[in-house]
N, C-alpha and C positions, 0 to 999 in steps of 0.2 A: 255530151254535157261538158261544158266548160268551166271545170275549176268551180272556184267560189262563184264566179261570175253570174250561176245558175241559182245563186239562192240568196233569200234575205236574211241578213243577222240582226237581232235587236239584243242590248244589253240591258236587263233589268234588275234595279238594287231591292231590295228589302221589302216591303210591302208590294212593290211593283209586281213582285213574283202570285205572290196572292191566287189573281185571275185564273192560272194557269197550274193550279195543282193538280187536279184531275187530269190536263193534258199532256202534263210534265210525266206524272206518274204514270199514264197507259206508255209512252216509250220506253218508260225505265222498264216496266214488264215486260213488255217486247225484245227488248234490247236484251238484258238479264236474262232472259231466258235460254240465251244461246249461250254454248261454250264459250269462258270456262264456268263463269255463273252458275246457269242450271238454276236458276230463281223462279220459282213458281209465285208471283207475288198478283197481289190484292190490292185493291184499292183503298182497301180499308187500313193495311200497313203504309200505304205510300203517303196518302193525307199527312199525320202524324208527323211524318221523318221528314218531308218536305217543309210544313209547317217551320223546321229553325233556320229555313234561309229567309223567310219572311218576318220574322224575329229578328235576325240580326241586322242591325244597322250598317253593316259592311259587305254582307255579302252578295254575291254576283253570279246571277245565272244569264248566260247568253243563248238564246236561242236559233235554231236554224230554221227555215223554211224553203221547200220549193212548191208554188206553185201555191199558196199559203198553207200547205200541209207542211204539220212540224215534222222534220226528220232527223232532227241533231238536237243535242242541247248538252252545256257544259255548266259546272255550277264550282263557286268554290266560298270558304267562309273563314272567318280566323277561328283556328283551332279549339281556343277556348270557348264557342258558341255549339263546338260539336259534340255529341252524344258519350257518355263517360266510357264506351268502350271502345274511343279512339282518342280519349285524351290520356288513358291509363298508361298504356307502353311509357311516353311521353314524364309523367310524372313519377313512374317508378324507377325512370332512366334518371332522374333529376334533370330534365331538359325542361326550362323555363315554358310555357305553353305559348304566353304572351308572346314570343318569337316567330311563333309559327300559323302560317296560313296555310289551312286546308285545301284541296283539291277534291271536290266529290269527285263524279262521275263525264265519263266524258264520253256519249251515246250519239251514235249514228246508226239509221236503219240501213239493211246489206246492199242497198242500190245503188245509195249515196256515199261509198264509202272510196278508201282511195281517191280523193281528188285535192289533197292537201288541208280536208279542215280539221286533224288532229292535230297537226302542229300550227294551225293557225287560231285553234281554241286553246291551246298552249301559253301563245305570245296574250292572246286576249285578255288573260288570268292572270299572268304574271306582270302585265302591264298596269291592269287592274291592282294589285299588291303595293306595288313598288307606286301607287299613287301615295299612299298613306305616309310611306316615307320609315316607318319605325317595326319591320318587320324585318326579320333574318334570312328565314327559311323559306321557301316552298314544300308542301309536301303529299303525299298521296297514299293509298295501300292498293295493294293485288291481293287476289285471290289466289292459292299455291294449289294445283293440281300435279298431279305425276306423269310423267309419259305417255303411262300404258294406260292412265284411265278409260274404262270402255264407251264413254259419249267422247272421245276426243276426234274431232275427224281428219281425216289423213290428211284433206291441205290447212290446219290450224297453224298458222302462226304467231307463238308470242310474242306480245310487244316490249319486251325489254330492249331489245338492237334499240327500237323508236326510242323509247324513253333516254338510253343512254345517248344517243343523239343528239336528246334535247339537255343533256348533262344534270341527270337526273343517279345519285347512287341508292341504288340496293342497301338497307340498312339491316342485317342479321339480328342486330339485337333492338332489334323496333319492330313485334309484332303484336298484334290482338287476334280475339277468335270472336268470329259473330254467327248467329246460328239464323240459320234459312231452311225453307220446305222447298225440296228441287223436284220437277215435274216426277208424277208418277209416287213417290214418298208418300208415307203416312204421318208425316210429322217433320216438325225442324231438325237440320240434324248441325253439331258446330263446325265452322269451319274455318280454315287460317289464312293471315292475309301478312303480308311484309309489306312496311311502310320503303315508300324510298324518300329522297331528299335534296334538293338544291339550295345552295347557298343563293341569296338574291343580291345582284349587283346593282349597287346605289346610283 
């Protein structure tokens, strides 16, 4: 397979995303479910959460496809449209929100992966932003696992190197805890995630 060359992207804004809830959401399960996630998720949670990119008037899901099966899709929003336990850090830090555009999530199934479109769903987002013209920031959170966690598997690699690549910093005192049901669980349990952050060039 050849790079992006093998797949179709369409960028769609705010209600445009709409059509695509139920599709968006079976990859995030899919995707989420693999280390470090461990997301046992429902469609009945994903409806809801996806619901505020369709709401916000700025924000941007791009989708992938091969072959017209979705296998990718990156989504981001300004800050202040996101769910209050990712504007909190943010406001208890005294960091204006208004400055800040979100980055949800950035999902590729295991086939499609490696062939350049994390960093080109990257450039997509941030190109996206820096339309508006009156934002600062880029930014994103991770999920914190330990080394030795016992679903980790021996070829996992973090994507911090990638991120710091795309000159993305680790912010220590920018985190939130959001609580999930991981496969196999009785129930949600909380979990910590560190925001990182880039400055956006005008």
């Amino acid at each position: 397979m050849n790079e992006s060359n093998a797949f179709e992207f369409q960028l769609l804004r705010g209600e445009e995303i709409a059509p695509l809830i139920d599709e968006l959401g079976s990859l995030r399960i899919a995707v989420f479910r693999e280390f470090p996630y461990l997301y046992e998720g429902t469609l009945a949670y994903e409806r809801p959460y996806l619901s505020r990119y369709t709401a916000s008037e700025r924000s941007l899901i791009v989708t992938m496809r091969h072959e017209g099966e979705l296998v990718g899709a990156t989504s981001c929003l300004p800050l202040v449209d996101e769910m209050e336990e990712f504007r909190r850090p943010f406001e208890k830090a005294g960091l204006p929100l208004e400055d800040y555009f979100y980055f949800g999530e950035s999902i590729i199934l295991a086939p499609f992966r490696g062939q350049g479109t994390g960093g080109k769903f990257f450039d997509q987002r941030e190109e996206h932003v820096r339309s508006f013209g009156d934002y600062q920031y880029t930014t994103f959170c991770a999920v914190e696992r330990p080394d030795n966690h016992p679903s980790r598997p021996e070829d996992y690699q973090p994507l911090d190197s990638f991120w710091k690549r795309h000159d993305y910093s680790r912010q220590e005192n920018l985190q939130c805890q959001l609580s999930w049901q991981e496969p196999k669980s009785l129930g949600e349990t909380p979990h910590q995630l560190t925001f990182w952050t880039k400055a956006i060039e005008k």
